[in-house]
N, C-alpha and C positions, 0 to 999 in steps of 0.2 A: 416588418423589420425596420429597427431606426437605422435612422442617416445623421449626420451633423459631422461634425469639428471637433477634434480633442488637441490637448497640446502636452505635448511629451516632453518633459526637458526641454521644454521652447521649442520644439519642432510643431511644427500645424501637420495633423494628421487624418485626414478624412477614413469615417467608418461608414460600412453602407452592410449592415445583416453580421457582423462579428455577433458570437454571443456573450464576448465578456470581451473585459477591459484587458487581459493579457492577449486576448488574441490581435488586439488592436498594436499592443505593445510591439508583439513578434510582428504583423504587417510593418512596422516602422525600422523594421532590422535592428531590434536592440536585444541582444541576448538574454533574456530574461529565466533566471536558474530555476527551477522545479523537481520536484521527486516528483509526485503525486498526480500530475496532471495530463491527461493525454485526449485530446479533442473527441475520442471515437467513443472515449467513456463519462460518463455521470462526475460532474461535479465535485469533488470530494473535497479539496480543501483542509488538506491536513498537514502540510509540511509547513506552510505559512513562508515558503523560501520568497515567494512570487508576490511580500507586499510592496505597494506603493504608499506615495504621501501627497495629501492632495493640497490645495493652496491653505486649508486650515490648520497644518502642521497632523490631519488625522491619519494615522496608519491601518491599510485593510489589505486583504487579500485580492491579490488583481483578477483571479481564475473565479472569484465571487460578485464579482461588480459589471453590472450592465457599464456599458458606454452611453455618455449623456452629450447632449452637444453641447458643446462650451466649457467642455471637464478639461479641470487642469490639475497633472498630474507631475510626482518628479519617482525617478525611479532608484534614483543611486546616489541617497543624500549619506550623509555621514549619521544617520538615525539609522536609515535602513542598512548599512555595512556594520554599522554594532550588531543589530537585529540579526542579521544573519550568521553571523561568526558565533553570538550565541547558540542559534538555532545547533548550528553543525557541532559545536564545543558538546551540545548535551548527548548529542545523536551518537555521537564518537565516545562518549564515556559510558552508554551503554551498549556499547557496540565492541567485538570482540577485536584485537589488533595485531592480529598474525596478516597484515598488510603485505610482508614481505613475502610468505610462502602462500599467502591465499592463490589462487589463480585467474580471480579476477583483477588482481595487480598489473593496473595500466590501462587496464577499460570499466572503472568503477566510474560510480558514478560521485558517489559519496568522497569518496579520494579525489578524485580532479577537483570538486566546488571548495574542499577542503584546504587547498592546493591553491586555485584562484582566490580563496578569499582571506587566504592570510594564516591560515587556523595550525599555527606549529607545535601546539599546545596544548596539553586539554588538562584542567583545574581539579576536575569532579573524581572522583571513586566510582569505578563499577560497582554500586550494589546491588546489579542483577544477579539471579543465580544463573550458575552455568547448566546449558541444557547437552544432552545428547543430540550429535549428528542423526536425524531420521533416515533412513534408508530403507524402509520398508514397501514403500511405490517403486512398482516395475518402472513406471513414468520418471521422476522427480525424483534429487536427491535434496534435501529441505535441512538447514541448520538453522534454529530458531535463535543462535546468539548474533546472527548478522542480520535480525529484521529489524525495517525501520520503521515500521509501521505505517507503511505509506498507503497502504491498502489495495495497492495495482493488483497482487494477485488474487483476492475475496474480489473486486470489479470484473473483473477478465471471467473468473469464474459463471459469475451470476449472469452479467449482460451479454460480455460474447460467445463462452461454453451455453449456457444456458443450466447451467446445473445447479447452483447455490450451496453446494457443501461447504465452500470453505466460509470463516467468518472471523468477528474477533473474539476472543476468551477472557475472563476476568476484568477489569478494572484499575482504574490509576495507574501506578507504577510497575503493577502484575499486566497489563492490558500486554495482549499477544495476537497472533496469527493464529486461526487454529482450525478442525474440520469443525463445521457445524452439527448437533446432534440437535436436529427437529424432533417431529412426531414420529412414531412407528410408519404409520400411516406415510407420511411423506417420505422418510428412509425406505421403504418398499418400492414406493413409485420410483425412486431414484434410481432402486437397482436395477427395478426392470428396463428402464432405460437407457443404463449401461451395460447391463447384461447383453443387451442383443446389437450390442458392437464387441461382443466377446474382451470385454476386458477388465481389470480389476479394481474393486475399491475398499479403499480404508475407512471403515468408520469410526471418531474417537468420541466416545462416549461412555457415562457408566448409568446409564437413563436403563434401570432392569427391563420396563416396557420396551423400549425397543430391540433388548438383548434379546427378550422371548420371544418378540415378533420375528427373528429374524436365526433361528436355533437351527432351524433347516437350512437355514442357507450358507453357514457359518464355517468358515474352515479351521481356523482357531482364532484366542482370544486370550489377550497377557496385557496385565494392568490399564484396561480399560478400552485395547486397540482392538479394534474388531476386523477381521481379513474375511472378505466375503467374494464368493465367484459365482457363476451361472449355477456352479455343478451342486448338487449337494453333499453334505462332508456333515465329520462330528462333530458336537457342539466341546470344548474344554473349558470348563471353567478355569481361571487362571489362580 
């Protein structure tokens, strides 16, 4: 594990086993904003909320960078408050803004940073399309126009469920949240490991192998969602 000296804002900060430069950040009590990042999980590195700038004017992600001893960092220059106001301005224009009757109004998270860092405006056009509220998990009720693609819940999924359905869909500006449709092969192992906690799962895919692989198991199926339980049921095509 390294040790050394970093210097935060002119603060001297000793590190002894942090595994990145934000951990070091939060050891020195500085608020440092994040979506994406949560110690117990892998790395992700996607919100970019958490960069710093180091003495060569270069901007990186803090949750991505070891600690080096002798690192000299600043964390709240007027580069990095552009940087983020951007960040949130884009996140917010594809993001849906019934703020006022949503219900997490008042404990968002995306609202409060939005809130501290200035953001009373947002430039851009939604050109996402608008999706359906999902409702069909006994578990979870899921709205795909309030993700931010942070990835906490495909992480959560994989490394502390242990199950890996969920993933992301599409690319560029399509890039989403979505169940993962693996191999038949792997979608069977998955059920039976659900299955024998008696509980339900959604498969979304239109992969025909794994339809057929899975026709006994099937309770119904409408535009590509597949409802599947321990018990066995008819297959509908939709």
């Amino acid at each position: 594990m390294a040790k050394g000296i970093m210097y935060i804002d002119g603060q001297r900060v000793p590190f002894d086993g942090e595994k990145n430069v934000l951990a070091v950040i939060r050891k020195a009590g500085i608020d440092m904003p994040t979506f994406c990042y949560y110690s117990e999980l892998s790395v992700y590195g996607a919100c970019r909320m958490c960069v710093v700038e180091d003495e060569r004017g270069k901007i990186d992600a803090s949750c991505s960078m070891e600690p080096r001893d002798g690192m000299v960092i600043r964390t709240n220059t007027a580069r990095l408050l552009k940087h983020r106001r951007m960040i949130l301005e884009l996140m917010l224009s594809s993001h849906c803004r019934d703020c006022t009757t949503c219900e997490k109004n008042g404990s968002c998270r995306l609202q409060e940073l939005a809130l501290r860092f200035g953001v009373r405006h947002v430039r851009f056009k939604d050109t996402r399309p608008h999706y359906e509220i999902d409702t069909s998990s006994p578990a979870i009720v899921r709205d795909p126009n309030k993700c931010i693609l942070c990835g906490d819940c495909i992480r959560v999924c994989e490394e502390m469920q242990g199950m890996g359905i969920l993933n992301f869909a599409h690319r560029g500006s399509d890039l989403a949240g979505n169940l993962d449709p693996k191999t038949s092969e792997e979608i069977m192992k998955l059920l039976e490991q659900i299955n024998e906690r008696g509980t339900t799962v959604l498969v979304v895919t239109h992969n025909k192998e794994i339809v057929n692989a899975m026709k006994k198991r099937v309770v119904t199926m409408h535009d590509g969602v597949i409802v599947s339980d321990e018990k066995e049921g008819e297959y509908h095509e939709a």
